[in-house]
N, CA and C atoms as an extended XYZ file, in Angstrom:
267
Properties=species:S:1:pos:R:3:atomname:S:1:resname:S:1:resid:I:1 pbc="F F F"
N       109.092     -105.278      -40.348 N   UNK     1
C       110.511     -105.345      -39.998 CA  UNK     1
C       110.706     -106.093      -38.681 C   UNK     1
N       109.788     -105.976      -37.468 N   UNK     2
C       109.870     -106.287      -36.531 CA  UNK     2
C       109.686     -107.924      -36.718 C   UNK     2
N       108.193     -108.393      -37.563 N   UNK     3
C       108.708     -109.466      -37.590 CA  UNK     3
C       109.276     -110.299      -38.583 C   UNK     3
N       110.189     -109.898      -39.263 N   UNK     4
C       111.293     -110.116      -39.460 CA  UNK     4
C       112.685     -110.292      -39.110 C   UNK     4
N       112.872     -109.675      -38.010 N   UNK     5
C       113.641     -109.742      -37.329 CA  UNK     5
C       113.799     -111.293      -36.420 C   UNK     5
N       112.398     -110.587      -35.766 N   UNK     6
C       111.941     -112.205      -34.646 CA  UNK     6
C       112.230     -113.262      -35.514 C   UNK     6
N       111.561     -113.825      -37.038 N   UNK     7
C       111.906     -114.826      -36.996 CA  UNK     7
C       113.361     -115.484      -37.401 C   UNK     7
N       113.862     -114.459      -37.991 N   UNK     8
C       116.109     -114.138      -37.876 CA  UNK     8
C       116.333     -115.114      -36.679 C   UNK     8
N       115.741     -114.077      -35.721 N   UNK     9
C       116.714     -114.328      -34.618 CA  UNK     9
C       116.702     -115.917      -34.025 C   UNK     9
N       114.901     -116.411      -34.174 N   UNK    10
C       114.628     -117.327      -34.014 CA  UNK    10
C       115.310     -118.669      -34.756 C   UNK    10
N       115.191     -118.895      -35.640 N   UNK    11
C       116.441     -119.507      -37.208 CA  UNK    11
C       117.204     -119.660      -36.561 C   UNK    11
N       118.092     -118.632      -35.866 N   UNK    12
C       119.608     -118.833      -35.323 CA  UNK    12
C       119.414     -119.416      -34.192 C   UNK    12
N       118.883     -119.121      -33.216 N   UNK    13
C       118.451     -119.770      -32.040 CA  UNK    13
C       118.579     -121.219      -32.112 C   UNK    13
N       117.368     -121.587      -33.090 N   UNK    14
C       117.307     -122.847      -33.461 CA  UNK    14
C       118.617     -123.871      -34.683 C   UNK    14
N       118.944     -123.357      -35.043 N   UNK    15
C       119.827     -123.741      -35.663 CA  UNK    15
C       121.266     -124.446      -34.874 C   UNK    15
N       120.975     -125.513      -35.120 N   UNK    16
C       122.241     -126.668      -34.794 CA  UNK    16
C       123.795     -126.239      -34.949 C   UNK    16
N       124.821     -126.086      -33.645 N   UNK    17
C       125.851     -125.998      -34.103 CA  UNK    17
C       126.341     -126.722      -33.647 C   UNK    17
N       128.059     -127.230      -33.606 N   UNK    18
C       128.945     -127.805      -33.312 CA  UNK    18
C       129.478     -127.334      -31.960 C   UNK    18
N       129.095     -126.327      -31.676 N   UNK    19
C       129.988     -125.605      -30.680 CA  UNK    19
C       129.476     -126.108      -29.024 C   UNK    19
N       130.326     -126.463      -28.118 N   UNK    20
C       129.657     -126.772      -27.530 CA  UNK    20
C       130.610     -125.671      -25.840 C   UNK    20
N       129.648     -126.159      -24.539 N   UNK    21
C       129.922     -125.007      -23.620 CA  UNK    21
C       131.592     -126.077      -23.414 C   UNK    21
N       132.166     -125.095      -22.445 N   UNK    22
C       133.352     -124.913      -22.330 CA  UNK    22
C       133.578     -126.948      -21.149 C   UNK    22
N       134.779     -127.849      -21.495 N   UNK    23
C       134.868     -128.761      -21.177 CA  UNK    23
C       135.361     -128.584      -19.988 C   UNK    23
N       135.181     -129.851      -18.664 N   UNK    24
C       135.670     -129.194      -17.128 CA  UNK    24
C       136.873     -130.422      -16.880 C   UNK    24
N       138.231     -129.627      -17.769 N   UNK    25
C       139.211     -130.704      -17.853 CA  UNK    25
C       140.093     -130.877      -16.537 C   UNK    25
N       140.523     -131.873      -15.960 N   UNK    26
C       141.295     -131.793      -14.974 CA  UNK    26
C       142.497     -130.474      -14.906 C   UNK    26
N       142.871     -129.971      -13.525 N   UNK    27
C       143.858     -129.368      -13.952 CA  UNK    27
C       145.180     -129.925      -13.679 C   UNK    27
N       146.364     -130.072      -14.230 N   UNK    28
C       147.535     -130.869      -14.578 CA  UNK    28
C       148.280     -129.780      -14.539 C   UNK    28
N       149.985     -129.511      -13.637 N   UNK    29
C       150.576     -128.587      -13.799 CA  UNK    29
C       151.126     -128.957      -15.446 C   UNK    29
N       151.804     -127.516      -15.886 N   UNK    30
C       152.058     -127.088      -17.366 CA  UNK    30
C       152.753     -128.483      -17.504 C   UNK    30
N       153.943     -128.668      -16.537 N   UNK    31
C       155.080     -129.583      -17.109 CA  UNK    31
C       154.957     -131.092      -17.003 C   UNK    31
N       153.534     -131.444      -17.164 N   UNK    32
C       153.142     -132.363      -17.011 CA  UNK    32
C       152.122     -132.472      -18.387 C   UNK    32
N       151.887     -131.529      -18.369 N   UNK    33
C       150.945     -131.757      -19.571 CA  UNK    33
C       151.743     -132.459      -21.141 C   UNK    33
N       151.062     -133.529      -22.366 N   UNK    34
C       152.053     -134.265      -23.026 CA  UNK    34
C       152.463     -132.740      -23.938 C   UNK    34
N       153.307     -132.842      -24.585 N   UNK    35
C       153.426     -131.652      -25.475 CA  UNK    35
C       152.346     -131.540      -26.593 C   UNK    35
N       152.110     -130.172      -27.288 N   UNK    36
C       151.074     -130.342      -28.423 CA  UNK    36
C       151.367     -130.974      -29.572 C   UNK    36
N       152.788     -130.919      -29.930 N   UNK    37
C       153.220     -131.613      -31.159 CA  UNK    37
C       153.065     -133.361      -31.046 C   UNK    37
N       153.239     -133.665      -29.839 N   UNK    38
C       152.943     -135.068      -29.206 CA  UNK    38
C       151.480     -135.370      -29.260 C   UNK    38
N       150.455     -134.745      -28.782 N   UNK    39
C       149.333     -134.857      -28.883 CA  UNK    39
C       148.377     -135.090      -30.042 C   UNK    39
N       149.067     -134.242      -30.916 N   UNK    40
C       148.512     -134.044      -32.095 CA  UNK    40
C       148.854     -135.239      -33.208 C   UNK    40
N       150.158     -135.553      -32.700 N   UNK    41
C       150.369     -136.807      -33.871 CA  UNK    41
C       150.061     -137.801      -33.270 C   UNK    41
N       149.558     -138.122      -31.825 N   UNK    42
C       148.879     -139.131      -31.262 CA  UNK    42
C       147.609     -139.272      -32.035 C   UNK    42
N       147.325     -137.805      -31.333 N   UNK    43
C       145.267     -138.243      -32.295 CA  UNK    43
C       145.290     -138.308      -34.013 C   UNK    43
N       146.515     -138.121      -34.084 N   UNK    44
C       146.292     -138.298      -36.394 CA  UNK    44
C       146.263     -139.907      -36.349 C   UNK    44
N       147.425     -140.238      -35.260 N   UNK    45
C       147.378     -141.789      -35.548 CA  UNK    45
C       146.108     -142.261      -34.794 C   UNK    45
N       145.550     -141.392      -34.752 N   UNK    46
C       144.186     -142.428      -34.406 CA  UNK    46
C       143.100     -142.448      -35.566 C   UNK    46
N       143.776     -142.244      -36.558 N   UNK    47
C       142.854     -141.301      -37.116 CA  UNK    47
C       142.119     -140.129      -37.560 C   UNK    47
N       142.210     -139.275      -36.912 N   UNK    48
C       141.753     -137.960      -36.999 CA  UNK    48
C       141.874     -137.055      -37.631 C   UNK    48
N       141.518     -136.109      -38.368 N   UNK    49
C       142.259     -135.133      -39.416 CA  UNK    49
C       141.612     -134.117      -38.604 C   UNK    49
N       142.812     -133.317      -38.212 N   UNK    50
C       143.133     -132.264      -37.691 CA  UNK    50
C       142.833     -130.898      -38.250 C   UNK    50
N       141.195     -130.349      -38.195 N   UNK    51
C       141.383     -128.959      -38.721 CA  UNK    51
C       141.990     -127.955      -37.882 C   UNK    51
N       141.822     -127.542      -36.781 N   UNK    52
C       142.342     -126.809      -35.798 CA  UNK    52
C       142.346     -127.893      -34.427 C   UNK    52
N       143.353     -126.975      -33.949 N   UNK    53
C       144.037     -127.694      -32.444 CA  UNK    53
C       144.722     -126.772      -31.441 C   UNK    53
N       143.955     -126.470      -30.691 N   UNK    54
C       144.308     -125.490      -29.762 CA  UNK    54
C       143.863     -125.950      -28.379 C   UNK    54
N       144.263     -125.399      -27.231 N   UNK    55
C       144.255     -125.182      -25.872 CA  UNK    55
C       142.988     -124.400      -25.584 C   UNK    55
N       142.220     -124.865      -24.875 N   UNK    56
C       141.005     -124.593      -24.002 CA  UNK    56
C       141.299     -124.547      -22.346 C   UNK    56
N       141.278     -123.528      -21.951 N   UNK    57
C       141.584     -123.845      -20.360 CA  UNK    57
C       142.518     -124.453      -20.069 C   UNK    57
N       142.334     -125.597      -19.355 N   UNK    58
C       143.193     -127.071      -19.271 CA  UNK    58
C       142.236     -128.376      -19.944 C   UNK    58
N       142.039     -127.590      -21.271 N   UNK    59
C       142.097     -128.977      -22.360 CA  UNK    59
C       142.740     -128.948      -23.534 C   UNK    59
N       143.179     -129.487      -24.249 N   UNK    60
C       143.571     -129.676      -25.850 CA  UNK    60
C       142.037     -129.785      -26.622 C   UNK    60
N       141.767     -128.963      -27.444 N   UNK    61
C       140.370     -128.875      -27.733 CA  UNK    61
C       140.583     -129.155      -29.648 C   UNK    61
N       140.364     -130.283      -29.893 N   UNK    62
C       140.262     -130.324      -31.747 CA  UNK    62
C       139.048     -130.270      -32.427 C   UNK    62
N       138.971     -129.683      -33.725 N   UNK    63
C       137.455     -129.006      -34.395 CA  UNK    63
C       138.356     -130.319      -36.000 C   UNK    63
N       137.536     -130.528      -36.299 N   UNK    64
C       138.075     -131.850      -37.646 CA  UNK    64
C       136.996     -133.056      -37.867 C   UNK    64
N       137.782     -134.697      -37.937 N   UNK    65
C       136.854     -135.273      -38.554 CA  UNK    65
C       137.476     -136.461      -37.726 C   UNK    65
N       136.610     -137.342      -37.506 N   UNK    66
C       137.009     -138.770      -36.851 CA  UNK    66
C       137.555     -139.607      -38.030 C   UNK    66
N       137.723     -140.298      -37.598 N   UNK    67
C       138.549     -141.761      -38.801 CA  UNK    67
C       137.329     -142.417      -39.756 C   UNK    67
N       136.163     -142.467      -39.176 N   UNK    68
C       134.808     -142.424      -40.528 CA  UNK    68
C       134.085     -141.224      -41.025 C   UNK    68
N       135.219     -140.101      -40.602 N   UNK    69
C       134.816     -138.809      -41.322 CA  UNK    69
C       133.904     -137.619      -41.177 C   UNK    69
N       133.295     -138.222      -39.439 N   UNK    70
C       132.205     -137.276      -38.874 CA  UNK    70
C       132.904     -136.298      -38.297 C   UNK    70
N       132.001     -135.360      -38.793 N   UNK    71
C       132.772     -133.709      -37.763 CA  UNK    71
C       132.465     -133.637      -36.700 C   UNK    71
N       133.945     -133.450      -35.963 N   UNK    72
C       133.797     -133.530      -34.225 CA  UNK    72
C       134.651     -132.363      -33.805 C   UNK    72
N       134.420     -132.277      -32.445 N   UNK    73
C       134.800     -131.223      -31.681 CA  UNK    73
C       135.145     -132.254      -30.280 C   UNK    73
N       136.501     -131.943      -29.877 N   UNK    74
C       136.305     -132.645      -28.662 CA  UNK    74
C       137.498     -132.427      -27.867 C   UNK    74
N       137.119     -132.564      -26.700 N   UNK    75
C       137.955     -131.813      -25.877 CA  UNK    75
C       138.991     -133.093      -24.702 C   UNK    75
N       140.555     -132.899      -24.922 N   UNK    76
C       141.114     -134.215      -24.088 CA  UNK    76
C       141.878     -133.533      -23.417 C   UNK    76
N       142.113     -134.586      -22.382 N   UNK    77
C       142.778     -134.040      -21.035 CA  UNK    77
C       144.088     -133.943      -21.631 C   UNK    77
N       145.302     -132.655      -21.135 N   UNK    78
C       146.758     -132.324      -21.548 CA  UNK    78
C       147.403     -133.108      -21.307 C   UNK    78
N       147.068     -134.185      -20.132 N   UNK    79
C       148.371     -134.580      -19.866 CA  UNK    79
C       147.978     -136.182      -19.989 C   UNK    79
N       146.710     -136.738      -20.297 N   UNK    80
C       146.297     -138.387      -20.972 CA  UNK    80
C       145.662     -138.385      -22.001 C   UNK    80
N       145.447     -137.578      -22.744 N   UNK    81
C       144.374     -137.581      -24.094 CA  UNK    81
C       143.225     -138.350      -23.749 C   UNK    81
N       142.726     -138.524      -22.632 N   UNK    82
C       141.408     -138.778      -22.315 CA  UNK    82
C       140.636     -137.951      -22.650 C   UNK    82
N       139.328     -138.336      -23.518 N   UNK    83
C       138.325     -137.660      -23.738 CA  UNK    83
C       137.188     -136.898      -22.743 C   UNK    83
N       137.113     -135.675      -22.773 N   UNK    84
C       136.488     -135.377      -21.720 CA  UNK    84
C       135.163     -134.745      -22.202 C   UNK    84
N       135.265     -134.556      -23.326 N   UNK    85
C       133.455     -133.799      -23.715 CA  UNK    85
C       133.834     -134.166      -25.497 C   UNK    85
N       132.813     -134.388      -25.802 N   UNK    86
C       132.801     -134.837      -27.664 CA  UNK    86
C       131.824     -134.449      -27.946 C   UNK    86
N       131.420     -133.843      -29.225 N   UNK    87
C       130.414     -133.764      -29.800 CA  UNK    87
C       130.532     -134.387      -31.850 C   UNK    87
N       129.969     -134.590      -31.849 N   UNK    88
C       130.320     -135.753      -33.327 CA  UNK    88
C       128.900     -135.801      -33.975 C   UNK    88
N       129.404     -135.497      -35.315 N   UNK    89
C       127.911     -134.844      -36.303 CA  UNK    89
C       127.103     -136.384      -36.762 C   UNK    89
């Protein structure tokens, strides 16, 4: 059981995710930041298909697919949609 466990835990350990540590986005007061509905149809027209889209700290953080379809995670500044941390499969 015991080692069974170890090598569980190990698997997961090792196992590749998407997730990545938290992005160190500028901070921008609120009323400066672009709106989310603005943001969001910025990055579609870039391409992007939007699975989730939410607020990280002071970032706009999207989990979806780039415009050639790789799964990304990436985190843009609120108030320039500058990219500040990406990760892309």
């Amino acid at each position: 059981m015991k080692n069974t466990l170890t090598v569980l835990l190990t698997a997961i350990a090792l196992t590749p995710t998407l997730a990545l540590a938290k992005a160190d986005c500028p901070a921008h007061p609120k009323s400066e930041w672009m709106k989310e509905s603005e943001a969001r149809a910025k990055l579609e027209a870039q391409g992007y298909k939007i699975r989730k889209f939410k607020i990280d700290g002071q970032c706009y953080e999207i989990y979806g697919f780039n415009k050639e379809g790789k799964r990304v995670e990436i985190y843009f500044d609120t108030k320039t949609l500058d990219i500040v941390k990406a990760e892309i499969e």
